[in-house]
C-alpha positions as CSV (number, residue, x, y, z in Angstrom):
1,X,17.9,84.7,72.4
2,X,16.2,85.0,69.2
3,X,13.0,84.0,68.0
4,X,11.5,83.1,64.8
5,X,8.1,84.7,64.2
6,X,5.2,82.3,63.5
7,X,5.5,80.6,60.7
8,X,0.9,80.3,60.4
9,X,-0.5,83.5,58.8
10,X,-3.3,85.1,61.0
11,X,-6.3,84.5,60.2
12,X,-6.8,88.4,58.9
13,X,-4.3,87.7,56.3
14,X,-5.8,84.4,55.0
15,X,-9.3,85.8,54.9
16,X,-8.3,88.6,52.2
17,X,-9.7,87.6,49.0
18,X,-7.7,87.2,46.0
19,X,-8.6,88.8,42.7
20,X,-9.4,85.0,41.6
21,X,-11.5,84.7,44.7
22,X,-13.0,88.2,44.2
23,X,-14.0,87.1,40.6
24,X,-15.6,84.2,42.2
25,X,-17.8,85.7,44.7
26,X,-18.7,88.3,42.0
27,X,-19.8,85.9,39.5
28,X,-22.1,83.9,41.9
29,X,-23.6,87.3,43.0
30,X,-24.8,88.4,39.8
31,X,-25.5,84.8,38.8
32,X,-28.2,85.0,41.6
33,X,-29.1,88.7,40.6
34,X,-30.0,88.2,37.0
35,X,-31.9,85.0,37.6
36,X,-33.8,86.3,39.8
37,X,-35.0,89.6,38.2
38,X,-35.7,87.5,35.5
39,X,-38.0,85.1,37.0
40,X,-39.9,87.1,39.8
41,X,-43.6,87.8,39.7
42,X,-44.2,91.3,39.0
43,X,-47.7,91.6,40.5
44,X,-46.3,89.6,43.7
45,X,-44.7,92.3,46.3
46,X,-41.4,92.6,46.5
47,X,-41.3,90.1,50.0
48,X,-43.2,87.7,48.7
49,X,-41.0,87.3,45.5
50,X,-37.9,87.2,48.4
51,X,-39.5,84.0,50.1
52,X,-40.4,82.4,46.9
53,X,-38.2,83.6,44.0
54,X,-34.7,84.4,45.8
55,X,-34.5,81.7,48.8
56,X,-34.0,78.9,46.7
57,X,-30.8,80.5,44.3
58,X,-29.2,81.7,48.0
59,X,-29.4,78.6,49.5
60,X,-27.6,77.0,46.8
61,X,-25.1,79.3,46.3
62,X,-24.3,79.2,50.6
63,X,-23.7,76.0,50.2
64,X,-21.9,76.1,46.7
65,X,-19.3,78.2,48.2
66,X,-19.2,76.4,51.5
67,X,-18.6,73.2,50.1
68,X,-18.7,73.0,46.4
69,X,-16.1,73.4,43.4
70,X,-16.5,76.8,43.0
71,X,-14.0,76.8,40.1
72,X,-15.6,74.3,38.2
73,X,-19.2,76.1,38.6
74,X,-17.9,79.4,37.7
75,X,-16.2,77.8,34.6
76,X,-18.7,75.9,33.1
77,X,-20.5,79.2,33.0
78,X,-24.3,80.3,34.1
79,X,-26.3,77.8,32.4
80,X,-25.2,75.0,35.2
81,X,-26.8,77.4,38.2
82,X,-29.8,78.3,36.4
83,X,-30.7,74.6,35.8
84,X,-30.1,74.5,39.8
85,X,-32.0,77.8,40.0
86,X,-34.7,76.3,38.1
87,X,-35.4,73.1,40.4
88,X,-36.4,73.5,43.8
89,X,-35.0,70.0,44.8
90,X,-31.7,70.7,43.4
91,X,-29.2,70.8,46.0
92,X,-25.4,71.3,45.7
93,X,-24.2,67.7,46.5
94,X,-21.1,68.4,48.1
95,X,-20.3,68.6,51.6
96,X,-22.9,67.4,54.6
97,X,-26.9,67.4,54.4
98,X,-27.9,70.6,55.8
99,X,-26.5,74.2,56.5
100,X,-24.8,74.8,60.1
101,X,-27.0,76.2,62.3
102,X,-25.1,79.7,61.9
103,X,-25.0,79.4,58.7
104,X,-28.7,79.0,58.2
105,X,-28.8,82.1,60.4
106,X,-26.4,84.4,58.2
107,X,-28.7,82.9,55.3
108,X,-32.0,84.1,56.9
109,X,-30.5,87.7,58.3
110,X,-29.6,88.1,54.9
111,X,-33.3,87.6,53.3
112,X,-34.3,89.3,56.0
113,X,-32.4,92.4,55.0
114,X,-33.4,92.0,51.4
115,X,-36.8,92.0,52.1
116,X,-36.9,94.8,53.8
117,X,-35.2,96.7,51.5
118,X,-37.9,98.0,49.6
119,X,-40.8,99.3,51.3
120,X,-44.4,97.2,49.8
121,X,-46.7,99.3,48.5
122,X,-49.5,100.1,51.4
123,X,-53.0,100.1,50.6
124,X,-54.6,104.1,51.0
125,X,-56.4,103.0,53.4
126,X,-53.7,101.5,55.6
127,X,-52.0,105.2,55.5
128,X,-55.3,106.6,56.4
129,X,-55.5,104.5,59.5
130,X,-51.7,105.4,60.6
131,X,-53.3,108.9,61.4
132,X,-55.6,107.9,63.6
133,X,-55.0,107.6,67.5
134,X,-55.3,104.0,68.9
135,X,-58.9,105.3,69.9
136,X,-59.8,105.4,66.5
137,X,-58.7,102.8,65.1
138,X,-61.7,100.2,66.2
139,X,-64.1,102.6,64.5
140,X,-61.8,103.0,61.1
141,X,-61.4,99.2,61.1
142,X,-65.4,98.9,61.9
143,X,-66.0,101.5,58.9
144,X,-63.7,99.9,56.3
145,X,-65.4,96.4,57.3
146,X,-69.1,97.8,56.5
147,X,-68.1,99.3,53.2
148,X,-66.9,95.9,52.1
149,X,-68.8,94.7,49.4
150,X,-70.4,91.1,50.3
151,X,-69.4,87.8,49.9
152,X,-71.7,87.1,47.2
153,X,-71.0,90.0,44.0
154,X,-73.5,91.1,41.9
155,X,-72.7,90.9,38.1
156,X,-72.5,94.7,37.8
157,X,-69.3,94.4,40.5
158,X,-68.0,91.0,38.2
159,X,-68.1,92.4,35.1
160,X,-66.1,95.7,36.8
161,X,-63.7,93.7,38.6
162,X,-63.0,91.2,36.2
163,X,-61.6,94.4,34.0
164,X,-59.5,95.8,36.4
165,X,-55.6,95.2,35.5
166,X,-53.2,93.3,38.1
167,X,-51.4,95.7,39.7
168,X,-47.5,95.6,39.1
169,X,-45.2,96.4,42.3
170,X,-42.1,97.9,42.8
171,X,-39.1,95.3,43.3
172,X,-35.8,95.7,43.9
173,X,-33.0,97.5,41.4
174,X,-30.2,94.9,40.0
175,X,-27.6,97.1,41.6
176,X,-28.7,97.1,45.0
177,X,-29.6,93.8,44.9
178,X,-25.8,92.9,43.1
179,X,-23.9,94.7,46.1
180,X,-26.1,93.1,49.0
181,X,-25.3,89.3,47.3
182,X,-21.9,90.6,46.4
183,X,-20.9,91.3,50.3
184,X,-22.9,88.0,51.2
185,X,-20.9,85.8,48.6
186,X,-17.5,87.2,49.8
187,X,-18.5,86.5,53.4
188,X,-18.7,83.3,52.7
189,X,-15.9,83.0,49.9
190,X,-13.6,84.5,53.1
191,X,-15.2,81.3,55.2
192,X,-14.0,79.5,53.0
193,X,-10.7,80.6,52.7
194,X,-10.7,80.0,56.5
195,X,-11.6,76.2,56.1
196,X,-9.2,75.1,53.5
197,X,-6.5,76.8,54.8
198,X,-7.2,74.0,57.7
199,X,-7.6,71.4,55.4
200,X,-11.3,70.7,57.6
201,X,-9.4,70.1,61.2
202,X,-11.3,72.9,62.5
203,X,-15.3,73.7,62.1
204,X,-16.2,77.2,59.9
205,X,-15.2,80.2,61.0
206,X,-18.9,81.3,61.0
207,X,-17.8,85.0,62.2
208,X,-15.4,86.7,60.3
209,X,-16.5,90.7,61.1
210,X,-13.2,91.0,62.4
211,X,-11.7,90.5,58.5
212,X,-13.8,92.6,56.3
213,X,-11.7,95.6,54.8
214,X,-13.1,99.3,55.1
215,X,-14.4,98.9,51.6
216,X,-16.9,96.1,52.8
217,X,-17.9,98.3,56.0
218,X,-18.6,101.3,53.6
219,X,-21.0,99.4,51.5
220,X,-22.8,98.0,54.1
221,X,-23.2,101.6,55.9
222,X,-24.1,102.8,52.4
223,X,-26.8,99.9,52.2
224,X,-28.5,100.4,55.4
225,X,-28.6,104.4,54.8
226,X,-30.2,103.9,51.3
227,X,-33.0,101.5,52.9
228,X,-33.5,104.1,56.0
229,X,-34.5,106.8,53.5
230,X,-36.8,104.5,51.6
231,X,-38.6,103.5,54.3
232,X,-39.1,106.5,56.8
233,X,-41.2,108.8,55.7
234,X,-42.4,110.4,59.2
235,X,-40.4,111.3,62.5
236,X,-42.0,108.5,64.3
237,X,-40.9,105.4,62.4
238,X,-37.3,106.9,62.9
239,X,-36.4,104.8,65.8
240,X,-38.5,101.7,65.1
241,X,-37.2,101.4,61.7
242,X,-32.9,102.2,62.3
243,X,-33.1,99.7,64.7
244,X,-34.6,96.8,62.7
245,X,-32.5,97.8,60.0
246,X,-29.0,97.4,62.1
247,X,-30.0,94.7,64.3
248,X,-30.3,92.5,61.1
249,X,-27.8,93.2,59.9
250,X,-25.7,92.6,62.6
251,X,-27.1,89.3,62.6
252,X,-26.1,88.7,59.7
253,X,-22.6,89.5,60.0
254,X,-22.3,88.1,63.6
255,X,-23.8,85.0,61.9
256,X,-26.2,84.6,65.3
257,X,-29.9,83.8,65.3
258,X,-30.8,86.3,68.5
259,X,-29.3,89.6,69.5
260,X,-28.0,90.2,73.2
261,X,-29.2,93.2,75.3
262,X,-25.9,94.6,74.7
263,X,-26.4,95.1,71.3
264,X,-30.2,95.5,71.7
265,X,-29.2,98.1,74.0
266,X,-26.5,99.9,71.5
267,X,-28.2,100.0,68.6
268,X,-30.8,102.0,71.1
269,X,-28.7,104.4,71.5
270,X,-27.2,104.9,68.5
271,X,-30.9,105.7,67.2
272,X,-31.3,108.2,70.0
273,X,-28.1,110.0,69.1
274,X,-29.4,110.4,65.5
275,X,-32.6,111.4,66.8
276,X,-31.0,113.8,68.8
277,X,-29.4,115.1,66.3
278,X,-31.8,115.7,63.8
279,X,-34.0,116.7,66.3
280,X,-36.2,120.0,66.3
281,X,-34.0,121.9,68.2
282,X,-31.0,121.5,66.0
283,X,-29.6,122.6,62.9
284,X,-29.5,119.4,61.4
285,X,-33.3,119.6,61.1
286,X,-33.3,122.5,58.7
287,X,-30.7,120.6,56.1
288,X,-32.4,117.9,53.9
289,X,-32.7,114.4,55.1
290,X,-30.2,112.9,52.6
291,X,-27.9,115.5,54.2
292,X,-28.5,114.7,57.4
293,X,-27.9,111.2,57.0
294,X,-24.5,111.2,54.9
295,X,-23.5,113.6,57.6
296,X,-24.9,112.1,60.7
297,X,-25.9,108.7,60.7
298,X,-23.3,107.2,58.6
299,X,-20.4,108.4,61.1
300,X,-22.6,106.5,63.4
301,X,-23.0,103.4,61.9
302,X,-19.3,103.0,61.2
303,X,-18.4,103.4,64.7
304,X,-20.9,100.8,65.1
305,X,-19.9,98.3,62.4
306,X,-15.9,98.9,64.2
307,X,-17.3,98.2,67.8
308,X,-18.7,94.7,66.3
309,X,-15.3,94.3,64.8
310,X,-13.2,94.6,68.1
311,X,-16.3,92.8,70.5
312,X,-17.2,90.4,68.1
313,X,-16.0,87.2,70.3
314,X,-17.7,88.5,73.2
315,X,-20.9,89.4,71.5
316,X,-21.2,86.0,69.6
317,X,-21.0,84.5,73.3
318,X,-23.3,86.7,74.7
319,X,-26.4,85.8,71.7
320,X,-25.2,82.7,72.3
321,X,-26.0,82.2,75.9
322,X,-29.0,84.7,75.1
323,X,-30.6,81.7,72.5
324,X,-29.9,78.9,75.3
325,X,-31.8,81.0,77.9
326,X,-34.3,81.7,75.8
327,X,-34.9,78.0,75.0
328,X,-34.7,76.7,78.5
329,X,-36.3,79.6,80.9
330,X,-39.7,80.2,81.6
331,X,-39.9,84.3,79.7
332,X,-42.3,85.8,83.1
333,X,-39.8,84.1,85.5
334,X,-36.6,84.8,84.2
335,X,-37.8,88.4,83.6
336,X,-38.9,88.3,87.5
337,X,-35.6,87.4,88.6
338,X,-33.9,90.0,86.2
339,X,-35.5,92.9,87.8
340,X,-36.3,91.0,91.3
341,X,-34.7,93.4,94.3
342,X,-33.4,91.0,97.5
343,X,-33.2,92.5,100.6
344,X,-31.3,89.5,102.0
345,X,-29.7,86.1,101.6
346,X,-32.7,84.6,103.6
347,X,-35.0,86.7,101.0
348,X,-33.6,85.0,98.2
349,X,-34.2,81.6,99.3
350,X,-37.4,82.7,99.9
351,X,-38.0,83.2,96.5
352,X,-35.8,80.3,95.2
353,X,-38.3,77.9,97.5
354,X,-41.5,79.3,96.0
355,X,-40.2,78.7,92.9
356,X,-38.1,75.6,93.1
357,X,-40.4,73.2,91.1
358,X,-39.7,74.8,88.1
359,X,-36.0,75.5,89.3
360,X,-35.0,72.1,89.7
361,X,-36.5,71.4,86.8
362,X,-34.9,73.1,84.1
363,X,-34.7,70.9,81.0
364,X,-31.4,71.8,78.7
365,X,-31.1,70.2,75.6
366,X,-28.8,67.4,75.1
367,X,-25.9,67.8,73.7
368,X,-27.0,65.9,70.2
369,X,-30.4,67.8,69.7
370,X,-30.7,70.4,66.9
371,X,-28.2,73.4,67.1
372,X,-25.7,72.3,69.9
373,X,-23.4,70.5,66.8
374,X,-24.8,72.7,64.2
375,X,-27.5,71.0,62.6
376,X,-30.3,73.6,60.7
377,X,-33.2,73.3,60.7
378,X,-34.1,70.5,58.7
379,X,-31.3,68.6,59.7
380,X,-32.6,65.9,63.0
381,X,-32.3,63.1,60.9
382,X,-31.6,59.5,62.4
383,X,-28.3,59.8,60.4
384,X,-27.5,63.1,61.5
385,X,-28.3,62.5,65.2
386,X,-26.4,58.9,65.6
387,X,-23.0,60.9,64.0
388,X,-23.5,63.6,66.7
389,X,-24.0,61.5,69.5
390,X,-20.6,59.2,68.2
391,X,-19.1,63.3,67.5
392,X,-20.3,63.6,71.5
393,X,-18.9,60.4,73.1
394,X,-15.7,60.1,71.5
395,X,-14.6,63.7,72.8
396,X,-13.1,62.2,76.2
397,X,-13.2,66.1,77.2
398,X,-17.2,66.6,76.6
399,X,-17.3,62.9,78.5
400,X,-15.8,63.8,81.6
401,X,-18.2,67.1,82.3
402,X,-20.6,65.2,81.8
403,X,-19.8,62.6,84.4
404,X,-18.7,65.8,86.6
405,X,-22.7,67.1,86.2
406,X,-24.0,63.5,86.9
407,X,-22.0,63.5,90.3
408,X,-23.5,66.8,91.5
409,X,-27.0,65.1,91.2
410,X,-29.2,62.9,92.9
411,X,-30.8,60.5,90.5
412,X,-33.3,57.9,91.3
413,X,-33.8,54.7,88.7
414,X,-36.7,53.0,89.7
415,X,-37.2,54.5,93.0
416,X,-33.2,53.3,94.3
417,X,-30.4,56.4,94.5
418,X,-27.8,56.1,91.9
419,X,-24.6,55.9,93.1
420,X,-21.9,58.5,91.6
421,X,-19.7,56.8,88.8
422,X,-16.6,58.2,87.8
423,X,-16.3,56.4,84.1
424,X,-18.8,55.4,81.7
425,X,-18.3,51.4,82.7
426,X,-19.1,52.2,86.5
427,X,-22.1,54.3,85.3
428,X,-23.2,51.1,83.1
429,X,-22.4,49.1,85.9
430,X,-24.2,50.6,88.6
431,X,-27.3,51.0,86.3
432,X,-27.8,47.1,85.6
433,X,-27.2,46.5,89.4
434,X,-30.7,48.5,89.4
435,X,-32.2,47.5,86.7
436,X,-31.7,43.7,87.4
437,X,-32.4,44.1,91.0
438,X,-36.1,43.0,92.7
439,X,-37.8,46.3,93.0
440,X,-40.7,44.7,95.0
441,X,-38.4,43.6,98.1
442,X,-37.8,45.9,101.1
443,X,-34.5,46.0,102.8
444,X,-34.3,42.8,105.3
445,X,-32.8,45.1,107.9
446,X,-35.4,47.9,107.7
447,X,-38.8,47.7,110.1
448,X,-41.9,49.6,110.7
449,X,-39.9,51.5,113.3
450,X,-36.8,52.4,111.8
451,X,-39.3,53.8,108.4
452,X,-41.1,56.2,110.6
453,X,-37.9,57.1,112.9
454,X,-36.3,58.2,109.2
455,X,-39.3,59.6,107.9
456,X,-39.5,61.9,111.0
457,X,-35.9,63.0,111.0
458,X,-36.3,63.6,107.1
459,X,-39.7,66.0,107.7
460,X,-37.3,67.4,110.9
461,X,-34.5,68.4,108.9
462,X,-36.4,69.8,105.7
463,X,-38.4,71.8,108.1
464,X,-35.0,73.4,110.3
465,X,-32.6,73.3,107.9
466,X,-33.0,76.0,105.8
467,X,-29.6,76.1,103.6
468,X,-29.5,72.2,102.6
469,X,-32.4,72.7,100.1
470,X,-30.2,74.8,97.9
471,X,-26.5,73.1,98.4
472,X,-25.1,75.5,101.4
473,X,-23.9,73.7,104.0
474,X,-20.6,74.6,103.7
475,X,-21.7,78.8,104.3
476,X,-23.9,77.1,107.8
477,X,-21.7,79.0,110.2
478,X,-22.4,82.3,107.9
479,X,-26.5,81.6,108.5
480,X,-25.6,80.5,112.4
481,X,-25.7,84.2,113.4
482,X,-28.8,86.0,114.4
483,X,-29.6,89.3,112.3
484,X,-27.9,91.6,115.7
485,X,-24.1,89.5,115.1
């Protein structure tokens, strides 16, 4: 029997750009570029002039291309953008109030990146002080503090500083900064793409690694080795600085606010490899370092960039879960119970007992709070909230895990067990039977003697049972046997 093949493109195929698209993302991108080598402070440093001078113009454009009319912007030429550009309250008025939550992320990864890719000019005596052994560096730091002049100048120092010229710091080239907005603007024209191809049925494709053509990987390889050799300038910032330098960038193109240890733990070795490489004891060393990076590190980093585009799903899931336990877990315990060895099941309730209080009590968000629907930051308004909650409740799937949760707990309202409901009526039912019931009446049945008979057995059976803290009853017959069975 024959089949017909699908008649929905994969996604690949509607992600690749047209020349019309291209043009679009291009224009934006050096829209952003000249406005902002225009306008930048050229005694600020080259980060500063990022948070103040360049946020503004990205933030519009992200959410131009998200949700504006990019043709009609692109047609009624530059003058339209720089009036945005120019107004710190202008916002593109399209689409919802605030960026997704990932999308705010791509945003800052992408600043990030830009800001670090110009080194700021350090003072002498910063450079001095990165010679000196941790030993010395209380006594550089005491020295510098007592050649200070004072608080109060006298007018031979005035008159001297008062002539000295502003000094003018290095910022970044229009071409590096073109091709870093360039790659940014057609990740998101590719979003796009994504979301009107499903006419808004589904929510933005926020990662879209798995789509970029070589030509995209090659620039961004080429970016990150141009920004290594600006900014090491001594074998020991090596490691420290590759690192930083991938790891936000994967952020970026992951579209995730905090790397997994998988990736933490890749990148790692990526940056031993090279160091290996170029290490002493090699051949590498003797070459120049522009050689040895072309030759070495960028073969590196484009295995890299093609591991993130076949393990992209899994990696997203794994920042993601990283983020949620770093909101919700205590960092000292959950690194105790990381690296924690048990020597036995009776061991590990041990430890779960000692540290039940904070166990039990482990506070997730709820599903309307900041970041579980994709609000940014910014975003918790009233309006925002009461759409996510009706988003929340209408979603008979979300609904019924959370009624599933609700059963597998003991809840008191006002001191009286609530009992498990299986639909949201029940639930409401059961709660105004509590809430309209006299709390300050005891059971007619219950005496003196029956309240200490129960409290006994209740202090009897926390004390012998061991597994019914922790939900085992089921595995009792496993714990019956002594430690000879």
């Amino acid at each position: 029997k024959l089949t017909m093949p699908p008649t929905n493109p994969a996604p690949n195929s509607i992600a690749v750009l047209t020349a019309n698209e291209s043009s679009q993302a291009r224009h934006l991108a050096n829209s952003v570029a000249s406005w902002y080598l225009a306008t930048l402070d050229p005694y600020a440093p080259h980060s500063q002039n990022v948070e103040l001078r360049l946020r503004h113009p990205v933030h519009v454009v992200t959410r131009c291309i998200l949700y504006g009319n990019i043709g009609g912007i692109e047609a009624g030429g530059t003058e339209d953008l720089e009036v945005i550009f120019n107004d710190d309250d202008a916002e593109i008025k399209d689409g919802p109030e605030t960026l997704t939550r990932r999308s705010a992320a791509r945003m800052e990864a992408f600043l990030a990146s830009c800001a670090d890719a110009l080194r700021e000019d350090d003072d002498p005596r910063h450079d001095e002080a990165r010679e000196l052994s941790d030993e010395d560096v209380t006594d550089a730091t005491t020295k510098t503090a007592i050649a200070r002049p004072s608080a109060t100048p006298s007018r031979a120092t005035s008159t001297a500083s008062s002539s000295i010229t502003p000094k003018i710091h290095a910022q970044i080239e229009h071409g590096e900064l073109l091709l870093r907005l360039d790659l940014y603007c057609r990740t998101l024209r590719r979003i796009r793409s994504i979301a009107d191809y499903s006419n808004g049925k589904k929510q933005l494709e926020e990662c879209i690694i798995q789509c970029e053509p070589k030509k995209s990987i090659r620039s961004r390889v080429r970016l990150i080795v141009q920004t290594f050799l600006g900014n090491v300038d001594c074998v020991r910032d090596v490691h420290k600085t590759l690192m930083s330098l991938i790891l936000k960038a994967t952020l970026e193109v992951l579209a995730v606010e905090i790397w997994c240890e998988e990736l933490s733990a890749t990148v790692d070795r990526l940056a031993s490899e090279y160091e290996h490489k170029v290490s002493f004891g090699s051949l590498a060393f003797l070459s120049s370092p522009d050689t040895s990076v072309e030759t070495h590190l960028a073969p590196l980093l484009t295995k890299y960039f093609e591991y993130l585009q076949l393990n992209w799903e899994s990696l997203v899931s794994k920042c993601e879960i990283e983020r949620m336990l770093r909101a919700v877990l205590d960092r000292d315990l959950r690194f105790f119970f990381k690296n924690a060895v048990f020597h036995s099941v009776g061991h590990i309730l041990d430890v779960c007992r000692d540290e039940r209080g904070f166990l039990d009590n482990i506070a997730l968000p709820p599903p309307w709070k900041e970041g579980v629907f994709g609000k940014a930051s910014g975003g918790n308004s009233n309006k925002d909230m009461d759409e996510a909650i009706n988003n929340y409740c209408s979603d008979a799937a979300l609904v019924s895990q959370a009624l599933r949760d609700l059963r597998r707990e003991v809840i008191t309202v006002n001191g009286q067990i609530l009992s498990p409901a299986h639909s949201v009526p029940e639930l409401a039912e059961y709660l105004g039977q509590i809430l309209n019931s006299n709390q300050m009446k005891k059971s007619l049945g219950e005496t003196k003697g029956s309240i200490m008979r129960n409290s006994r057995r209740r202090i009897k059976k926390r004390v012998s049972n061991y597994t019914s803290d922790f939900g085992l009853e089921s595995e009792s017959e496993f714990f019956s046997g002594g430690e000879s069975d």
